[in-house]
Kinemage of the C-alpha trace (Angstrom):
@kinemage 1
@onewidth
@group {chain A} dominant
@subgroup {mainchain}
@vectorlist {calphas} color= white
{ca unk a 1} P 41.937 13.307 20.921
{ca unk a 2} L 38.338 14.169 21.220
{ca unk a 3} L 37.244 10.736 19.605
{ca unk a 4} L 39.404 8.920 22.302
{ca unk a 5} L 37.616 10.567 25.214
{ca unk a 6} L 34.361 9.470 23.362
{ca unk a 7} L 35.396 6.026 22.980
{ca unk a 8} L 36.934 6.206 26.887
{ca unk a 9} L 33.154 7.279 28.001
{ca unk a 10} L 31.277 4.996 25.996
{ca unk a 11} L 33.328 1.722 27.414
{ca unk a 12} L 32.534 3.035 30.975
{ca unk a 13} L 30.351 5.463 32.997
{ca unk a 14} L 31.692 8.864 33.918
{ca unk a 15} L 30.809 11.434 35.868
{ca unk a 16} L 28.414 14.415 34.837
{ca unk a 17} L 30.884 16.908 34.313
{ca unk a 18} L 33.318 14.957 32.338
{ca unk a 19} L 30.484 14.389 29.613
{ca unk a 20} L 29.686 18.020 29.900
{ca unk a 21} L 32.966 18.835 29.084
{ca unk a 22} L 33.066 16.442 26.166
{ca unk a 23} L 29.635 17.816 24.736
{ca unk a 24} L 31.158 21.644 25.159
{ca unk a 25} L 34.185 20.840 23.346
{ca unk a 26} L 32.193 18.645 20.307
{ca unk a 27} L 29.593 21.680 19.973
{ca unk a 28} L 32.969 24.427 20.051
{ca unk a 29} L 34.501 21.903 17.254
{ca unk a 30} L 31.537 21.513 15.408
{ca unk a 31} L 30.951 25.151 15.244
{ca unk a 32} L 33.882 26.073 14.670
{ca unk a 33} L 35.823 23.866 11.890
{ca unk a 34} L 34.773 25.493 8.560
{ca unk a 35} L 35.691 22.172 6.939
{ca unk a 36} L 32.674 20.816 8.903
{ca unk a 37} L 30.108 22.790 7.177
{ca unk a 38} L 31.802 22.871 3.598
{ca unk a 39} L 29.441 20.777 0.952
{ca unk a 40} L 30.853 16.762 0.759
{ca unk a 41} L 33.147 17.841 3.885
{ca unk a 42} L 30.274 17.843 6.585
{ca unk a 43} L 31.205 15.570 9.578
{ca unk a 44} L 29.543 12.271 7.980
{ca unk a 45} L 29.137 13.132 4.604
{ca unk a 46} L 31.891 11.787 3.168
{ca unk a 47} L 32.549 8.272 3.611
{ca unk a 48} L 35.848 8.497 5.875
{ca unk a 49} L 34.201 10.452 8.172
{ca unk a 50} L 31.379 7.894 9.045
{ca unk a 51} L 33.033 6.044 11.912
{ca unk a 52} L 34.052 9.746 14.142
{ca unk a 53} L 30.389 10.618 12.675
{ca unk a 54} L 29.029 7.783 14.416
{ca unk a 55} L 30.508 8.286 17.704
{ca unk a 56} L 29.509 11.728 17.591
{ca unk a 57} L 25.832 10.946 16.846
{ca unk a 58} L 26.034 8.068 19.219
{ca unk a 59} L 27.113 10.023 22.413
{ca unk a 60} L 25.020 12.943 21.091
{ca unk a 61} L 21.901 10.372 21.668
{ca unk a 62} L 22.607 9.580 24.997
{ca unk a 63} L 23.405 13.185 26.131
{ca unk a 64} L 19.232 13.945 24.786
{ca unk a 65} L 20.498 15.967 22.123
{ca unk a 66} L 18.463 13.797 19.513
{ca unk a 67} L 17.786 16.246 16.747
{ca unk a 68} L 21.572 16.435 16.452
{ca unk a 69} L 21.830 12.756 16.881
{ca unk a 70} L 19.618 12.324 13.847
{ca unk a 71} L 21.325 15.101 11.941
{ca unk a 72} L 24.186 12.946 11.826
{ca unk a 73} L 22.781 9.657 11.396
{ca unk a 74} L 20.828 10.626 8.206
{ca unk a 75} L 23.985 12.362 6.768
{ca unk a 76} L 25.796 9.347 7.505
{ca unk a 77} L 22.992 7.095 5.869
{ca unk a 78} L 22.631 9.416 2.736
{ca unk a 79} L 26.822 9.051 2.880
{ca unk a 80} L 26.703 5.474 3.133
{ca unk a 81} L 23.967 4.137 0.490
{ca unk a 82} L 25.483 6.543 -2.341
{ca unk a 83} L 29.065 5.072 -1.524
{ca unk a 84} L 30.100 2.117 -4.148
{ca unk a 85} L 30.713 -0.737 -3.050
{ca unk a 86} L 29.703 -0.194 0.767
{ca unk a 87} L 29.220 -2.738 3.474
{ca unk a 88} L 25.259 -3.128 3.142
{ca unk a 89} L 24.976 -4.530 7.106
{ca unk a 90} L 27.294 -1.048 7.480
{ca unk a 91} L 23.900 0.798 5.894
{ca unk a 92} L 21.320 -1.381 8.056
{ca unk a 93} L 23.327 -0.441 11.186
{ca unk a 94} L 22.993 3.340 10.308
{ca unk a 95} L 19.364 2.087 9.756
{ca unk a 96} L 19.028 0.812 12.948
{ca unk a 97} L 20.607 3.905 14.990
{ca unk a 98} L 18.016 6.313 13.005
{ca unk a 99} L 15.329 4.167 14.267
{ca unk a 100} L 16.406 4.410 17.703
{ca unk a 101} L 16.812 8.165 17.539
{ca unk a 102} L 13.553 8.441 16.339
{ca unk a 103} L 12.059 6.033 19.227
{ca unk a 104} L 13.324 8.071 21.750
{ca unk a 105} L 11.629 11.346 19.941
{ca unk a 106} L 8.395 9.570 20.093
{ca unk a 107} L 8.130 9.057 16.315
{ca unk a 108} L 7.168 5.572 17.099
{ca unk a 109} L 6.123 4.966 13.491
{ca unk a 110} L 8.540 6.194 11.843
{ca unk a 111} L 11.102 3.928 13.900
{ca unk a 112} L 8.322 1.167 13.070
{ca unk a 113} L 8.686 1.010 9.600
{ca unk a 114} L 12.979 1.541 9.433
{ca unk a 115} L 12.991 -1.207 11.938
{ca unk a 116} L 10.928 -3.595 9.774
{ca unk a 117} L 13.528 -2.837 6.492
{ca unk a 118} L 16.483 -3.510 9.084
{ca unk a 119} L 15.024 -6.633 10.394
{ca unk a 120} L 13.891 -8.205 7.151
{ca unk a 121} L 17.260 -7.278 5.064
{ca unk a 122} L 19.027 -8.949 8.076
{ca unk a 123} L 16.982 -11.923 8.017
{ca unk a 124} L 17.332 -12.189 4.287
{ca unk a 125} L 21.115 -11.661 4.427
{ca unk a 126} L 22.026 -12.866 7.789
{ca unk a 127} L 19.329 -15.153 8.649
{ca unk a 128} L 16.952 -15.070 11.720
{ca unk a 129} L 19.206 -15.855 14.604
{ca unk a 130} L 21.954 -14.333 13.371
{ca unk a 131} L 23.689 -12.088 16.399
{ca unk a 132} L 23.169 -9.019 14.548
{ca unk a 133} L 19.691 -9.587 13.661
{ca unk a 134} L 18.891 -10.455 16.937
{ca unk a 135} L 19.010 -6.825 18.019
{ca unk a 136} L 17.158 -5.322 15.598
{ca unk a 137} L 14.207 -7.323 16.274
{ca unk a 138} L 14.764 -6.789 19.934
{ca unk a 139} L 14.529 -3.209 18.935
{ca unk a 140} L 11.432 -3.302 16.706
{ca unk a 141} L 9.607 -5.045 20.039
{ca unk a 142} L 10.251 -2.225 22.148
{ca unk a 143} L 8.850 0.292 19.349
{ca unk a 144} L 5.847 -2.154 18.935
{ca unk a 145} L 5.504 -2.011 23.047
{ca unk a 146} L 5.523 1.533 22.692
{ca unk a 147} L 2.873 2.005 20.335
{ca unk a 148} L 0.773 -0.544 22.419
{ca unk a 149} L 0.929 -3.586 20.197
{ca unk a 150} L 1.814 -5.582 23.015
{ca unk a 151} L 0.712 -8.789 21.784
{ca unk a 152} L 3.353 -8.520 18.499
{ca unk a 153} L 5.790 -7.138 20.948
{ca unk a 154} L 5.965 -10.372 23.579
{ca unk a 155} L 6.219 -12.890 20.295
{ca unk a 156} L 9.117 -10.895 19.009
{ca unk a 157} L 10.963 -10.788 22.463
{ca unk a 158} L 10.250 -14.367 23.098
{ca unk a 159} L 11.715 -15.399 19.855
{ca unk a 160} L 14.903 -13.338 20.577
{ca unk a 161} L 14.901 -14.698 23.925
{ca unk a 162} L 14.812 -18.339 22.418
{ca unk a 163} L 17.695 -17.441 19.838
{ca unk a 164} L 19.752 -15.769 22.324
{ca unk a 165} L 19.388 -18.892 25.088
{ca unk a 166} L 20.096 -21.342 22.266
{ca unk a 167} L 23.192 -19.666 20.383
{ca unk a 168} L 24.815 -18.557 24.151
{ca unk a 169} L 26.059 -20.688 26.763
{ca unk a 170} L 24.990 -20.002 30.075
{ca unk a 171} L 22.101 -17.942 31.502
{ca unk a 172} L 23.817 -15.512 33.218
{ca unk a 173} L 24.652 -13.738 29.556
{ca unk a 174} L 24.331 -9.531 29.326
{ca unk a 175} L 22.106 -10.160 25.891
{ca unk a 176} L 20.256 -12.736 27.727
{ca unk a 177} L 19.392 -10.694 30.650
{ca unk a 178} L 17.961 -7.865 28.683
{ca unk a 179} L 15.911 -9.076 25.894
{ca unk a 180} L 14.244 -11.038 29.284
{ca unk a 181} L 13.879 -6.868 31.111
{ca unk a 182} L 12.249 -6.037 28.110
{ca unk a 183} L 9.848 -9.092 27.404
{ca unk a 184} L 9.146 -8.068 31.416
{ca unk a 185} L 8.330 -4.999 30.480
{ca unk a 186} L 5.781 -5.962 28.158
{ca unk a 187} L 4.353 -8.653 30.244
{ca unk a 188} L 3.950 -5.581 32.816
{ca unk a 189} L 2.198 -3.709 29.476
{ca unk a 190} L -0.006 -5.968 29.697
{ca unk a 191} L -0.586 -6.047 33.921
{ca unk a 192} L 0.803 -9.516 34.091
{ca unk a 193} L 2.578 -7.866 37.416
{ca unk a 194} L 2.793 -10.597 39.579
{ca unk a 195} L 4.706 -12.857 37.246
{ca unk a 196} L 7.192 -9.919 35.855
{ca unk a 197} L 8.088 -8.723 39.365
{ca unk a 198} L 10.056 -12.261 40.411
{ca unk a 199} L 12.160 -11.739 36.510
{ca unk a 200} L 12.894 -8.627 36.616
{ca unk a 201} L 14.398 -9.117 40.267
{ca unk a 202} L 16.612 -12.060 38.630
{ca unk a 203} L 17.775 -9.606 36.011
{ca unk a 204} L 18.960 -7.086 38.062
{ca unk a 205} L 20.952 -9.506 40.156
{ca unk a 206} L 22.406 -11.005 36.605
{ca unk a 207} L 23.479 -7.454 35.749
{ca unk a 208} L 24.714 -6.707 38.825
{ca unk a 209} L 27.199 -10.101 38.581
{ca unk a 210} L 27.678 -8.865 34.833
{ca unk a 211} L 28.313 -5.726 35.103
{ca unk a 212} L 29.114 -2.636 38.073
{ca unk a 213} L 26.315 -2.277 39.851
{ca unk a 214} L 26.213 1.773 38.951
{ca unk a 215} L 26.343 0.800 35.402
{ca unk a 216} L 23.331 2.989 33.392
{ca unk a 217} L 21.916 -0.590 31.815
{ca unk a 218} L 21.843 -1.936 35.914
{ca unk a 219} L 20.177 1.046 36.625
{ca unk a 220} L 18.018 1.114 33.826
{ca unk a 221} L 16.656 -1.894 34.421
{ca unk a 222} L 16.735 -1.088 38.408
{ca unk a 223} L 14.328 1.317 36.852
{ca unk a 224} L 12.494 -1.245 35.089
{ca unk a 225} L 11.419 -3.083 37.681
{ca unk a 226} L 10.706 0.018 40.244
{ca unk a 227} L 7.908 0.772 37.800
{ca unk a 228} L 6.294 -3.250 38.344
{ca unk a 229} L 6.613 -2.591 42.075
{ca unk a 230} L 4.755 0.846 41.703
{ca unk a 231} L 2.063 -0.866 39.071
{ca unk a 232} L 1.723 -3.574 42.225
{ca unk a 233} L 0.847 -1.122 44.409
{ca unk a 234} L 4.451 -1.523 46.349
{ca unk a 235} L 4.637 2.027 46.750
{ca unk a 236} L 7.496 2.722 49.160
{ca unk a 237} L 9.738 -0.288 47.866
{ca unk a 238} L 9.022 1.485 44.159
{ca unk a 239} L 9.953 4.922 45.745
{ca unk a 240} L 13.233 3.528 47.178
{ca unk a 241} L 14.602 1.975 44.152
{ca unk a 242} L 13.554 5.079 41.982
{ca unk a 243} L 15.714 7.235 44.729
{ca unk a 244} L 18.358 4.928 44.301
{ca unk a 245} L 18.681 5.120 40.669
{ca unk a 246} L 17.790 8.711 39.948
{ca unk a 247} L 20.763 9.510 42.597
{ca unk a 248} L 23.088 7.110 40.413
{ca unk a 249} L 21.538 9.326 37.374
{ca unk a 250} L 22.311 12.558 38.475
{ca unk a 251} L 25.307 11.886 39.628
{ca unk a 252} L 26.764 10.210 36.569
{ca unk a 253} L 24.939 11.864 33.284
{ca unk a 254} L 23.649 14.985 34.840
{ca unk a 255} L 20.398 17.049 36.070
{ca unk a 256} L 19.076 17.413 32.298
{ca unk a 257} L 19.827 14.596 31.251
{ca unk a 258} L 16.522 12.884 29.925
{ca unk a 259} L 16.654 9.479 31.319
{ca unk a 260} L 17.675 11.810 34.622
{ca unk a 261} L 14.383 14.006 33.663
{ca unk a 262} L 12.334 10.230 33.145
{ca unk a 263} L 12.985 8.558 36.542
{ca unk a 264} L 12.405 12.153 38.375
{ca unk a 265} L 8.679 11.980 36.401
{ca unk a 266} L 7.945 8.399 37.732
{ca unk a 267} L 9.455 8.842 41.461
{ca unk a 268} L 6.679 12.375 41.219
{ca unk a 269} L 4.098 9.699 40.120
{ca unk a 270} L 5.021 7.204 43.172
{ca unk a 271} L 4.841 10.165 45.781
{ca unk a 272} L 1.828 11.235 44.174
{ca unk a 273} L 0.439 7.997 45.018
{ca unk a 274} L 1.497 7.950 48.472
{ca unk a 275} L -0.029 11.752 49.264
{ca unk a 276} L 2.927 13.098 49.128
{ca unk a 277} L 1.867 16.159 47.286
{ca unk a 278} L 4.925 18.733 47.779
{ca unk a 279} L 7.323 16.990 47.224
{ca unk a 280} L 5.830 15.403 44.086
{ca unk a 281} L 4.551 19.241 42.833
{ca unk a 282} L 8.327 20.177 43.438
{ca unk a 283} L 10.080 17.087 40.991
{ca unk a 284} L 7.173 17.723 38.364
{ca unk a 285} L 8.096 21.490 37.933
{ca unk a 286} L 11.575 20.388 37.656
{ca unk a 287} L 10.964 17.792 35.299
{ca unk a 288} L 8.851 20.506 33.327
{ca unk a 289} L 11.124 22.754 33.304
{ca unk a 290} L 14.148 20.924 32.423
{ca unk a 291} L 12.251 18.854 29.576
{ca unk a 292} L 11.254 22.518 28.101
{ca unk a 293} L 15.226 23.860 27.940
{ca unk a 294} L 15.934 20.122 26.143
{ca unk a 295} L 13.029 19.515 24.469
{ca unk a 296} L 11.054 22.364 23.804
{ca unk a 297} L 7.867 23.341 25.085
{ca unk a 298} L 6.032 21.532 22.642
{ca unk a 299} L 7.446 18.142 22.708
{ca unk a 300} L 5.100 14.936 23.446
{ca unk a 301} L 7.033 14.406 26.985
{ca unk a 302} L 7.593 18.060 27.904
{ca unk a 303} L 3.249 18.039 27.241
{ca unk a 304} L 3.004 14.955 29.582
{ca unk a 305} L 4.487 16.438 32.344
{ca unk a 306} L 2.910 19.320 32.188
{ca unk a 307} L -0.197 17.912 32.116
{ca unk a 308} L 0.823 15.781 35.060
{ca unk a 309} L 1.243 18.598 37.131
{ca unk a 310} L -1.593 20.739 36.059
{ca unk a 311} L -3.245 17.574 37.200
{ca unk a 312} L -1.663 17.441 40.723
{ca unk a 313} L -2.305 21.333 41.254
{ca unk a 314} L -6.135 20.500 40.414
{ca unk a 315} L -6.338 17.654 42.918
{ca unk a 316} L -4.962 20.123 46.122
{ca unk a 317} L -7.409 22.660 44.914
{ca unk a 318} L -5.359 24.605 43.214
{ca unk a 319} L -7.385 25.658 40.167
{ca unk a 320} L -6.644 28.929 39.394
{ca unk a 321} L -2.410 27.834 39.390
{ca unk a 322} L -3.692 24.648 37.153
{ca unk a 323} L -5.005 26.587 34.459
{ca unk a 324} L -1.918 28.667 34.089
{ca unk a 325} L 0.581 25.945 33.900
């Protein structure tokens, strides 16, 4: 029952308290099923357990709850590569959702190198523009982005971009559209502004046909391309779009939720730029302090934002609060 309401919410959004109650019910059922915890019985540890396993770490991920996330996606990899006889792309998949767990944890190099194994086993197995290879290299350009290596990055994403244009017919295609958001976002990387801004409003407008407009990748990439504006120096255009989206957020994964937590940071940053200092002091301490409950106090973003505000305090004079925080 519990992995039907996880496959119902991963085919479509729902609303913040309906994932809540899924998460509740996971954490009472992994807590609570002895078998769970027993040695070769553990929720991914034994090979007919991978697929639930996966779902589990899967929605896990995109509640923030990464350590448990990767709990379960190493299990399931250690599960999977002892197994005889297993589906090797079945391994580079697990592979591939490790990475990605430990992208979003801002172990970029770690993610780096699993990403390179995944790509180049696919491309010996697979070939290049095979549609599961595609991904993965899609993937180890955004890692690359983050790390800076923007240069690396762009070739990758054009190349996917090529492959994905080539084996798909039409333009208006949901892979299409988002290898060319993140190829935008590297061109941005890289302050090539001006040309991104015109994409990235043709992608949203593609996603929008392609899928509900409230649908998290619209919005992520509504988010996308609020960042170019703000990096333009569009400032109240960027602050509309980043209201629009974080209201979508909130509303449909939750107050805590860290993409929710990520688009609260950069609408502080766009008020911040406009002078509007209390209102943009207010969304940093709630960014701070939700990232700490999540996160922990010593996590790479939770440090950010703290640093971010301790930074706004010092600019209104307000030294002696700056230190403290």
């Amino acid at each position: 029952m519990l992995v039907s309401s996880l496959r119902t919410y991963a085919n479509r959004g729902s609303d913040a308290r309906v994932k809540q109650s899924i998460l509740l019910h996971m954490d009472a059922i992994l807590l609570t099923m002895e078998n769970l915890f027993k040695d070769g019985h553990r929720l991914g540890e034994d090979i007919t357990s991978c697929t639930n396993a996966d779902i589990f770490a899967s929605f896990y991920k995109d509640q923030g709850r990464f350590d448990t996330s990767l709990n379960l996606c190493f299990t399931m990899l250690a599960t999977r590569m002892r197994a005889p006889g297993e589906d090797y792309q079945e391994i580079l998949t697990t592979m591939n959702n490790v990475a990605l767990v430990l992208m979003y944890q801002g172990m970029h190099t770690a993610a780096d190198q699993m990403l390179r194994n995944v790509v180049e086993w696919r491309k010996k197995l697979l070939g290049e523009e095979h549609p599961q290879t595609q991904p993965s290299i899609n993937n180890l350009a955004l890692v690359l982005g983050h790390q800076g290596k923007y240069t690396e990055a762009e070739q990758m994403l054009r190349e996917v971009l090529g492959a994905r244009k080539r084996s798909l017919v039409g333009r208006e295609h949901l892979g299409i559209s988002m290898t060319t958001s993140n190829l935008i976002l590297v061109l941005g990387n890289q302050a090539n502004y001006n040309k991104a801004e015109p994409m990235h409003r043709k992608v949203v407008e593609a996603l929008e046909k392609l899928l509900l407009q409230e649908h998290r990748d619209t919005q992520t990439y509504m988010n996308n391309l609020a960042w170019v504006l703000r990096n333009q120096g569009k400032y109240t255009e960027a602050e509309q779009m980043y209201r629009e989206v974080l209201e979508v957020w909130e509303r449909i994964s939750g107050m805590e939720h860290q993409p929710t937590l990520k688009i609260k940071n950069s609408l502080a940053t766009v008020l911040c730029d406009q002078r509007k200092y209390i209102e943009a002091e207010q969304m940093y301490r709630e960014v701070v302090e939700g990232r700490e409950r999540v996160l922990g106090k010593a996590h790479p973003s939770t440090l950010s934002s703290v640093d971010r505000l301790a930074t706004l305090l010092a600019e209104q004079c307000q030294h002696d609060e700056a230190g403290e925080v």
